[in-house]
N, C-alpha and C positions, 0 to 999 in steps of 0.2 A: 928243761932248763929253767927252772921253778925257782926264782932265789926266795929263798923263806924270813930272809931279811928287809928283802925291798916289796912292798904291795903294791907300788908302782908297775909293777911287772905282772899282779893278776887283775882277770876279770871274772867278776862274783856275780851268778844267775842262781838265785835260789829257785828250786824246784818245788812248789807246791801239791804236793799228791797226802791223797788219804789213805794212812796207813792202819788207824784206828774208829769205827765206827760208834762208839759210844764214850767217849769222851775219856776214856783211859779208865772206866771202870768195868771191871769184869774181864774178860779173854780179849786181847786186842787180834786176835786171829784177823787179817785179812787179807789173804792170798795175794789177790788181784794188786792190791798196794805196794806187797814186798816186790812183785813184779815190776811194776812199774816204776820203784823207786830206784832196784837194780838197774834196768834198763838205760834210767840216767845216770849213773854212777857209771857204767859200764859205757857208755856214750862220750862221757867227759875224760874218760881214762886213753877212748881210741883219738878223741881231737889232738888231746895236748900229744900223744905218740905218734900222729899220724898226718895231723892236719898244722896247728900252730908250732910245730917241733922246728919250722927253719924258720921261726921269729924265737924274739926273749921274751914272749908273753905266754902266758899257761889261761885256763878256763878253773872253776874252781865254783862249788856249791855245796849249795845246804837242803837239806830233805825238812819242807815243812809240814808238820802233820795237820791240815786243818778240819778231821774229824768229818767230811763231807760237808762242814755248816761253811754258810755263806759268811756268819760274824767272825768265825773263826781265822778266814781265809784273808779277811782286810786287819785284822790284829795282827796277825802274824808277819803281814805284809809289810804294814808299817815297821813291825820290830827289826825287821830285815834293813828296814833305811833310817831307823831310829837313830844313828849313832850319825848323826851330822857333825860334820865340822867343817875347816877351812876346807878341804878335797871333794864336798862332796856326800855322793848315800857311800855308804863304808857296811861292812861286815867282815867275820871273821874269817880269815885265812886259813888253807891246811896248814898246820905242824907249825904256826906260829899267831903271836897276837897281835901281829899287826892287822890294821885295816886295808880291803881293797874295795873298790869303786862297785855298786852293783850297776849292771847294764844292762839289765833283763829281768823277768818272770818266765818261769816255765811254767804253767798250767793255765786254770786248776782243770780237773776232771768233769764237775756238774758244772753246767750253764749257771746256774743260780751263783755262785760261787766263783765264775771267771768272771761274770760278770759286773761282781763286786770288787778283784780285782783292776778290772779295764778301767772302771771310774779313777781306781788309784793311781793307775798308770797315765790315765789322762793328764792328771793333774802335776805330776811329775813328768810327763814325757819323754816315760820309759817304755820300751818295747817288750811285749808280751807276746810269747807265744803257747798257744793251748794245744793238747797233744788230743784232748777229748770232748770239747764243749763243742754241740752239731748246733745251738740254738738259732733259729731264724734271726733273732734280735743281735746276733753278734755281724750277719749280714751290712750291718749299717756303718759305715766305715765313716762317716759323718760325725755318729754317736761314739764311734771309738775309732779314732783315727791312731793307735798305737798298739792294734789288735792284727794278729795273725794267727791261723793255728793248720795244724795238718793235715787234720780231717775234714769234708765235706759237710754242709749245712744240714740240715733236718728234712729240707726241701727236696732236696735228692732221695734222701731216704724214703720220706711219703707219697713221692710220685713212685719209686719201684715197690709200695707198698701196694699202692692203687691199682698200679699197671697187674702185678701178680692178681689182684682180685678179679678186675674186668677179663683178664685172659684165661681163669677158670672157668669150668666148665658148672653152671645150674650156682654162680654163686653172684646174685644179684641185691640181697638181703644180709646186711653186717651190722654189727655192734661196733663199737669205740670204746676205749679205757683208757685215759691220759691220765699221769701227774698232776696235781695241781702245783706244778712248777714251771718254771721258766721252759724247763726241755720240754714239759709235755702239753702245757700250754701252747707252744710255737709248732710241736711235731702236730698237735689236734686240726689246730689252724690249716698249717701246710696240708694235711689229707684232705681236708674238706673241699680247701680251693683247687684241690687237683680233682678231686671228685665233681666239683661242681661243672670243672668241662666237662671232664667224662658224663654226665647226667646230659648235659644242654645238644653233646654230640650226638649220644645212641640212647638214650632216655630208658637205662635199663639197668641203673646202679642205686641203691637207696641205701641209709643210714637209719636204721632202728632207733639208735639211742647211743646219745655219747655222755658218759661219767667223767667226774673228775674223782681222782684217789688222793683225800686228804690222811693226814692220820688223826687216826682214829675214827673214818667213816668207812672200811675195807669193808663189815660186816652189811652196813645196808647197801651197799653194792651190789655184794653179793645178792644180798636175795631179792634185789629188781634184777638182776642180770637172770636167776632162777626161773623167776616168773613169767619173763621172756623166752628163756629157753622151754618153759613147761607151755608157753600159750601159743608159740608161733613155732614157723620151720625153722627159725636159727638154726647157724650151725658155723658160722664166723665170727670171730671175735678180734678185733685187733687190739693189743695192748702196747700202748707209746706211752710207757713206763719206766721208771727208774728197778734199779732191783730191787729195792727195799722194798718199795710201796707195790711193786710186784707179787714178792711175797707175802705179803700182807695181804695180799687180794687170795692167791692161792688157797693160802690158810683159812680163811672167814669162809671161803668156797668149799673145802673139803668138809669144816664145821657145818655147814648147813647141807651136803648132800647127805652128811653121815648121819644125819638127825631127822631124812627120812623115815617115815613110816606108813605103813596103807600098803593097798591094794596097787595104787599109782606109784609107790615109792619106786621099784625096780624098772617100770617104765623111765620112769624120769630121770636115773640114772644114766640108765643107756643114751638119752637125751644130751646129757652132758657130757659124757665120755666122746659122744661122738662130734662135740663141737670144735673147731680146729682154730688153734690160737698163732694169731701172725704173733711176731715180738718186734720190738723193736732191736736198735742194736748195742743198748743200755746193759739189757739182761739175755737176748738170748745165746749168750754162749757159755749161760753158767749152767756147768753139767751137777751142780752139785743139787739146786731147785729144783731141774728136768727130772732127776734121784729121787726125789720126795713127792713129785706129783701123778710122775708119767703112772696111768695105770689106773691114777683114783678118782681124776677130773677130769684129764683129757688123757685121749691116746694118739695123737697126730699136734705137729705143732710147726711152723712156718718160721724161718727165722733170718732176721736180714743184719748184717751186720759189714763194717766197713772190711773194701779186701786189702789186708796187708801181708808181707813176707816177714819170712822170721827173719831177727836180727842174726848177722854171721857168727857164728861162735859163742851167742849168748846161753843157750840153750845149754853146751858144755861148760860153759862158766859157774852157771846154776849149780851145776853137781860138784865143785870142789867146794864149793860154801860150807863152811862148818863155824864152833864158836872159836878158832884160834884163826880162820882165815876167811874174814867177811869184809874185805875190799875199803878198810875204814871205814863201816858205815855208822858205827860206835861213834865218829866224829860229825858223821855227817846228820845223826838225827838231829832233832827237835826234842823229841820226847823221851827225855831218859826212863821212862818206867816202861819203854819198846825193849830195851835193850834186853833184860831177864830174860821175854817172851822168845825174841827172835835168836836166843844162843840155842834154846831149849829147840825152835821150831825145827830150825838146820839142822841140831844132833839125831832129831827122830829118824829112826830104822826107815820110813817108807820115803824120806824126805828125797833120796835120788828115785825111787822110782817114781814118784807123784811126777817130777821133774820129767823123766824119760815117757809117761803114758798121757797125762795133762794136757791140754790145750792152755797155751800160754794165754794171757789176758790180749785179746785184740791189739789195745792201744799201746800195749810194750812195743810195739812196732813204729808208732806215729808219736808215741814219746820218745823213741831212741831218731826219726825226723824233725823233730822239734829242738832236740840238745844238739844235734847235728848243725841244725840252720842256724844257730847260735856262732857255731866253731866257726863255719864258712863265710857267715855275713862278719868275722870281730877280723877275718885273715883277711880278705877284703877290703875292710874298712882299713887295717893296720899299712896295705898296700900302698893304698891311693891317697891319703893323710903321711905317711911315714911318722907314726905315731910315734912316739917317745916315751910317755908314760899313761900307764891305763889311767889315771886322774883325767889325762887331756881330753876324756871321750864325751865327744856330744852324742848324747844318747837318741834325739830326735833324726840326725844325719845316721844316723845308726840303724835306726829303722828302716830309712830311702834303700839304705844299700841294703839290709835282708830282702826287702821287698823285690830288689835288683836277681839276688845271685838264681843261680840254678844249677844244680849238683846231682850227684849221683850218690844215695843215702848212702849209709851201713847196712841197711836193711834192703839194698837194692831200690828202693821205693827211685823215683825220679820226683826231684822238689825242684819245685818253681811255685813265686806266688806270683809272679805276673802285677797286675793294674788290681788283682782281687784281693783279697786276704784271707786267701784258704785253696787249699787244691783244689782240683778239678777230682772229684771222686770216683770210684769206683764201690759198688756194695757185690759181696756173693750170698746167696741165697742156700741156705740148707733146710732139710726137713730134720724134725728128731720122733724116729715111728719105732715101735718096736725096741727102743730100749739103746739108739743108735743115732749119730749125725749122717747124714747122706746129703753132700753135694747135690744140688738141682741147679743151678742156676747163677747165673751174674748180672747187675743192672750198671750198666753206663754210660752216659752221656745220651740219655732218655731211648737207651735201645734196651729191649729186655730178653735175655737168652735164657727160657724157664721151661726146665722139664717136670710134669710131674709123672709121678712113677706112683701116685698110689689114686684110690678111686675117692673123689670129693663125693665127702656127702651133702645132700642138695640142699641151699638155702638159701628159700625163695618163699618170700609170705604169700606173694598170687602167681599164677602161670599168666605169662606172659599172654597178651591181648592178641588178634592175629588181627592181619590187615581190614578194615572196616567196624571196627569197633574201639569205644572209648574207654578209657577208667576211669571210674568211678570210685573214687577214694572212701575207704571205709576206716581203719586204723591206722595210723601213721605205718607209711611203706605197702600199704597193703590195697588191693580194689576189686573189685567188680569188672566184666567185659560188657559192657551194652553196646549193641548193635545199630550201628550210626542208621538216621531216618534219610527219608529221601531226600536227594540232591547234596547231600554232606559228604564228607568221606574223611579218611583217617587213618594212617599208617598202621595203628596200633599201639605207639606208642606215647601217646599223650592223653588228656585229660577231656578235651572235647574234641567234637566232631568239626570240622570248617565246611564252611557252604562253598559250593559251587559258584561262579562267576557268574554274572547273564548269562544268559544262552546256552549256560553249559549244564549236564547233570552227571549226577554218579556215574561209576562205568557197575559193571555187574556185581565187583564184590566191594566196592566200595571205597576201593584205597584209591581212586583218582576221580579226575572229571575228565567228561568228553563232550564235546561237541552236542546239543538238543538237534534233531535232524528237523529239518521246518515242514509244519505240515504244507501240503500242497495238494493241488487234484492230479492224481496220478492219470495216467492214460490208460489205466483199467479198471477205473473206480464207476458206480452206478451212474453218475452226471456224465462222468465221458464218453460212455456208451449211448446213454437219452443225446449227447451232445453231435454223437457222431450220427446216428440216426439223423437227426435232424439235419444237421448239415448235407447229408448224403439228398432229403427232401427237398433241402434247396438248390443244391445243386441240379438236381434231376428236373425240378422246375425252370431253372436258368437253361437245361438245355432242352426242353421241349417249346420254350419260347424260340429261343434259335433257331429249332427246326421248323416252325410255321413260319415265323420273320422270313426263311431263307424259303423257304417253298413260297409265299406268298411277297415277296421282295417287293414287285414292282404295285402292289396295292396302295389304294390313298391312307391307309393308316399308319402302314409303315414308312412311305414317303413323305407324307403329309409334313410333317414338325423333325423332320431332319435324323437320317439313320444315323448319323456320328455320336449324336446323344445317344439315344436308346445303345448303341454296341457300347457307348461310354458304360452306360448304367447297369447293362448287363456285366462287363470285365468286372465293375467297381465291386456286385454283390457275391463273385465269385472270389476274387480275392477277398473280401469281408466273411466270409463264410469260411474260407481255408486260415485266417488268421485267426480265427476262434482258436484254431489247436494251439497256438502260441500261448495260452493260457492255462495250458494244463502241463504237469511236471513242473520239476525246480527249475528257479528262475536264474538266470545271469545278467551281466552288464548289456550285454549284450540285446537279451532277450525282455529286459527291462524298455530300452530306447523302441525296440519294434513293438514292443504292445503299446507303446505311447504312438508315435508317427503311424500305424498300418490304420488304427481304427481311426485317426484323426483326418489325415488324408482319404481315407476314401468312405468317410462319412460325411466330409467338405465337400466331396465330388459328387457324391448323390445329391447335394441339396442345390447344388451349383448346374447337377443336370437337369435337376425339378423346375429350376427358379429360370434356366432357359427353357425349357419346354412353356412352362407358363407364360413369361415374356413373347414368345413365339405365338402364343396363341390371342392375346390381349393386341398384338400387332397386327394377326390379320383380320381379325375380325372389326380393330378400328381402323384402321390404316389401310386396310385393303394392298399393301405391298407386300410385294413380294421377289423382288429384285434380288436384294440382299442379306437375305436372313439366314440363307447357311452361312454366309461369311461370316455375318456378323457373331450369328451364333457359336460356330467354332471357336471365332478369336474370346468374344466371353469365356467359354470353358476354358481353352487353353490358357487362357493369359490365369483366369483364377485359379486353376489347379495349378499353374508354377507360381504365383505369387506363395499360395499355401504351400507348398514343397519346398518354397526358398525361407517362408517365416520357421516352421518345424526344423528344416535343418541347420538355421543360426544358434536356434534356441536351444538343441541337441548339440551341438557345435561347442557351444560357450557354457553351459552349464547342464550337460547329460546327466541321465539318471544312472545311480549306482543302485548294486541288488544288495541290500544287507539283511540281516535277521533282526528279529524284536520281540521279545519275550512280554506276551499277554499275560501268560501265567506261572509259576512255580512250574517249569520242567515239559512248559507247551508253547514253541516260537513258531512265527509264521515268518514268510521271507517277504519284503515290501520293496517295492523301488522309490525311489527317491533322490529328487532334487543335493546335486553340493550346495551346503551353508554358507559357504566362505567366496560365492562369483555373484555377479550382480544379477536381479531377477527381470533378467530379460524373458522367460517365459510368459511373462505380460502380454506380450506380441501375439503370442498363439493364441489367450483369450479372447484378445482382442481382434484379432481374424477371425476367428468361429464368429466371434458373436456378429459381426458383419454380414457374414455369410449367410448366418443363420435368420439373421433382423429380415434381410434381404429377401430373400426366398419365402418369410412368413407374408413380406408386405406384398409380395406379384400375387402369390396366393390369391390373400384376402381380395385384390383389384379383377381378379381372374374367375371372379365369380359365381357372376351376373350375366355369361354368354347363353349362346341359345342353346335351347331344352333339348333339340332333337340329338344332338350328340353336345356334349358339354363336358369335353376332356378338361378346363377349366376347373373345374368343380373335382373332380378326381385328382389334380394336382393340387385344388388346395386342401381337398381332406386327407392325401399324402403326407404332405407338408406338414399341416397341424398335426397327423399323429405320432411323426417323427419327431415332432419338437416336447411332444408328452410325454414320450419314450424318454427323450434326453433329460426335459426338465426332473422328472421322476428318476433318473440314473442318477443324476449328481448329486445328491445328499448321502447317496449309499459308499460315495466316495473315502465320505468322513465316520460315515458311520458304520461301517463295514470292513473288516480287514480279512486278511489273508486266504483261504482259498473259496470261504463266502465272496469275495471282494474278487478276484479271477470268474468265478461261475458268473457274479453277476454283469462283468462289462462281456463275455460271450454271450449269455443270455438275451441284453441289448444287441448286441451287435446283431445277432438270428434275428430277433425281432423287428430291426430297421429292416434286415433284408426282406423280408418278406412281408413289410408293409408295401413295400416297391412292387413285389412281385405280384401282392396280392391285389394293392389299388390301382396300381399303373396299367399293367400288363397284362392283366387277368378279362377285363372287358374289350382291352385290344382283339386277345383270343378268341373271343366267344365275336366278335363283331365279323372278325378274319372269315371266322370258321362260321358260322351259325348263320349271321346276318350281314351281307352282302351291300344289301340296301342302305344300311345307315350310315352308308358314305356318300349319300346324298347331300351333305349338310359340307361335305371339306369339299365339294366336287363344284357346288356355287360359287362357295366363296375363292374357287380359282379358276378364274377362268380362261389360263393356259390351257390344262387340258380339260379333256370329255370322258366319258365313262363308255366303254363299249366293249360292253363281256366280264365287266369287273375288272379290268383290266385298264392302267393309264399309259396315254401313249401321248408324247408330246407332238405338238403340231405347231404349225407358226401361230401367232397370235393374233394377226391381221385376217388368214384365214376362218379362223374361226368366230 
């Protein structure tokens, strides 16, 4: 319902497509164009029949040729709304000269080129949609807030370029080839940064070398891309390329393999044949280049392109085309010197089979989505407005509601642009081997469903590093494996080695750390064997005093200065002797607090039984009493052994030792105990008790001197005393200056040695007096004279009697 009188009643979307590649000189042959220009023709014919048919407005446009050039594309553009007047941008109508409103842009095809549109449309704010530009930069809805298009960004396309790489098999090592355009410039970009996670995640994906293809540099391309393939394993190449400069690359490539010569030449051939080229989805569905190279440069080729369905009925349409029935496109051109070519092109004899065998151009599918989203968003808009005349249209509110609608194409596709301005994509993946396309595969929405059915050849500049060793970089992509040193380690795949924490060192092959085991004195090590001997001597000594003590019980030596001490002194170096083993094997919290409290307490008790045996004996030889001196003597001991049991257990209490480990040297820890940092240092207290103890016991000593000659256990107690105080003063600097199982050997080696200063000064002359000499208890038998001596034997009697 089209009145040809009123242009009030159309809406004018010129369609932007390239139909001519060389500026209209020479054969303007270009398939893919005529495709694409029918496709809108044929799109705008099903709207106004199908879609605007129950309003009184029609769709109507113009094919503009803009030659692929981006100047071309904002000339033409302008010309399209050149014709201002009071209505409006204006253009020319079918089948009459009136003017109607334009309210759209359909294209262009190259990024470079829509791009230079969108500025236009900016500034008019008019709605544009693109059927072919994937560029990153049209992403920005900021920088073109009037941009739409139907196909998916470059982003998509480069991550399912990536994803196919990473997910072959020995193909770690690639090449790059972009445009130096807008498309290839953004597609170069987007590989990279998807590469570059893939790199940071599994550290096994590298880039050789990425070119840019200007024209006129195709040729030195080529022969660093040669040089590449003749000096390393290449054997991937990705090309995110338009077609032209595609071509062009082909061509410089087949010039220089055929200009081999040598002994190397037929190698290097093979070289190249066997390199397998991803495409992008610019050129790889043009079978007519695949014709011209498969065979001479490559024989395997990777090809992604956007997935679309064929338009309904379009395909049949194609074959009535002839020069008496071509759908007005005589009106619809631009460029009248197309018209000659395309009467002649449709007459040619093969022109329906090209049509019936062909793969139609991709984007005839997302340009017949594009003329679509046009008809949908003008019926819409005409709804909700109750427009009246296409002059009325605000072209900016025209945009909201495309952005709004969602439909179900001609081509089946499902369009929605949502909050983005551009579908949600899909790409299918083919291989072209053997002189044929073969379906492998589809990528979307970052899922990848890819088979390959043919064997990759491997390329990979080094073999991958195994666990425990580093790379060592030698030519870009390329390295060395060195074998991580001690305490490092290294998955394999990175550049260095990383050290180990404290404490910890390699494990056997080098890919982790483990725990350093601390050295320690084991309980079957040389010193714990000399240790346990020993101890066994002490023991055996402790129990042969026992048995004369007990067989000789009622003697003056052993009653003389009080059996409670001596059975003290004896339990104290038995259990001193058995806590040695507390010092051998690894240590715990545990085992930590009793090597502190066992030797402290009953090294306190020996000096505590010395210091009353002395006192006992300084008393009766001045004092001549003897009333009270076991009493007195027990409550000494016992009151000082619990005072000391009560200071060690406060001090263990409030700030216990923990066992930790401490790395002396690179990959040798010893296990230490040690005081908490962070409680107050009440272990003061123990010092300060020892040293009491200790002051004490030196000064009865020294006063314990000077008794008489004939027996002068005095004197025995203080060269006791003093050499236990040697012992100790000599032990304690090894404190500081001693660690780990030197620092255990040393406080058992003290500990044996206090014992048997006891056994040896104390007890030893008791022995020999018991057993040998009888008589020289003449001297403790005066100075008491409760009892008498009769048979060696003391037998108490009143003290009046006697």
């Amino acid at each position: 319902p089209v009145s040809e009188q009123d242009p009030s009643s159309v809406f004018a979307v010129p369609a932007i497509i390239p139909l001519n590649i060389d500026e209209g000189h020479g054969d303007p042959f270009y398939p893919p164009g005529v495709h694409l220009a029918e496709a809108v023709l044929y799109t705008v014919s099903y709207i106004n029949h199908n879609v605007l048919n129950t309003t009184s407005f029609c769709l109507d446009t113009t094919i503009v040729d803009n030659y692929l050039l981006a100047r071309k594309s904002v000339t033409l553009g302008l010309k399209q709304v050149g014709h201002l007047g009071g209505s409006g941008h204006v253009m020319s109508c079918p089948g009459t000269s009136n003017k109607a409103p334009v309210v759209g842009f359909l294209g262009a095809a190259k990024s470079d080129n829509t791009i230079a549109v969108a500025n236009l449309c900016n500034v008019l704010k008019i709605p544009q949609i693109s059927y072919a530009s994937t560029s990153l930069d049209l992403d920005d809805v900021e920088a073109f807030p009037y941009f739409l298009r139907t196909v998916p960004s470059d982003q998509l396309q480069a991550e399912a370029i990536v994803e196919i790489i990473r997910q072959s098999v020995n193909w770690s090592y690639i090449g790059i080839i972009a445009s130096d355009s807008n498309y290839g410039g953004a597609g170069l970009s987007a590989i990279l940064t998807h590469a570059s996670k893939i790199t940071s995640e599994e550290t096994d994906f590298c880039i050789a070398f990425q070119y840019k293809l200007q024209q006129g540099n195709a040729n030195n391309v080529a022969v660093q891309v040669l040089e590449h393939i003749n000096e390393t394993e290449l054997s991937v190449i990705v090309l995110f390329s338009d077609l032209e400069r595609t071509n062009d690359f082909f061509g410089a490539l087949l010039d220089q393999v055929s200009a081999l010569q040598g002994e190397a030449a037929e190698k290097l051939r093979e070289k190249v044949l066997n390199v397998t080229y991803i495409g992008s989805d610019s050129w790889s569905s043009d079978q007519t280049l695949f014709a011209s190279y498969h065979g001479k440069i490559f024989k395997r080729f990777i090809g992604v392109g956007v997935y679309t369905k064929d338009i309904r009925g379009f395909r049949e349409h194609l074959e009535t085309l002839n020069s008496t029935n071509y759908n007005s496109i005589y009106d619809k051109l631009d460029s009248n010197y197309f018209l000659d070519w395309y009467s002649r092109y449709t007459e040619q004899s093969d022109w329906k089979s090209t049509i019936r065998t062909s793969k139609l151009d991709d984007h005839s599918s997302t340009t017949a989505d594009a003329t679509h989203s046009f008809g949908m968003g003008l019926l819409e808009y005409i709804t909700r407005t109750n427009l009246t005349s296409s002059f009325d249209t605000v072209t900016s509110d025209l945009f909201e509601v495309l952005r709004e609608v969602s439909f179900t194409s001609i081509t089946g596709n499902e369009v929605s642009f949502g909050n983005s301005n551009q579908q949600t994509g899909r790409y299918y993946i083919v291989e072209y081997s053997e002189g044929q396309f073969v379906h492998v595969g589809n990528y979307t929405a970052q899922q990848l469903n890819y088979h390959n059915p043919y064997q990759n050849s491997p390329s990979i500049c080094s073999a991958a590093c195994r666990g425990g060793q580093r790379r060592k970089p030698t030519v870009p992509c390329c390295h060395e494996c060195v074998n991580c040193t001690a305490h490092h380690h290294s998955n394999g795949t990175t550049t260095q080695c990383y050290p180990c924490d404290e404490a910890y060192t390699h494990n056997a092959d080098h890919t982790g750390c483990v725990p350093v085991t601390p050295e320690f004195l084991s309980f079957t090590s040389k010193f714990a064997i000399i240790l346990y001997l020993l101890v066994a001597a002490g023991l055996a000594a402790v129990g042969v005093v026992v048995a004369v003590f007990v067989s000789k019980f009622q003697t003056p030596v052993v009653q003389g200065h009080g059996v409670f001490v001596y059975v003290t002194l004896l339990c104290t170096c038995v259990v001193l002797f058995l806590s040695t083993f507390l010092f051998l094997g690894q240590s715990s919290d545990i085992n930590c607090n009793l090597r502190l409290a066992v030797p402290v307490l009953g090294v306190s008790s020996l000096f505590l039984c010395v210091s009353c045996l002395t006192k006992t004996v300084i008393l009766r030889i001045r004092a001549l009493q003897t009333t009270r001196f076991y009493v007195v003597q027990m409550l000494v001991l016992v009151v000082g052994l619990l005072v000391q049991v009560f200071v060690v257990g406060i001090v263990l209490f409030v700030r216990p030792l923990r066992y930790s480990v401490k790395e002396i040297e690179r990959g040798k820890v010893y296990g230490e105990c040690g005081h908490q940092r962070d409680v107050p240092q009440i272990d003061i207290l123990l010092y300060i008790s020892c040293f009491v103890i200790f002051c004490g016991s030196l000064v009865l000593s020294f006063l314990g001197r000077n008794t008489n000659e004939n027996y002068n256990e005095g004197k025995f107690l203080a060269f006791q005393t003093i050499a236990m105080h040697i012992v100790i003063i000599a032990f304690v600097p090894t404190i500081k200056l001693l660690d780990g199982p030197v620092l255990s050997g040393a406080w058992a080696v003290a500990i044996v040695i206090i014992c048997f200063i006891v056994l040896i000064v104390l007890f030893t002359p008791k022995l020999y007096i018991i057993t040998y000499r009888p008589y020289k208890n003449q001297f403790i038998q005066d100075l008491i004279p409760e009892v008498r001596r009769t048979n060696g034997v003391i037998r108490e009697e009143d003290s009046n009697a006697s």
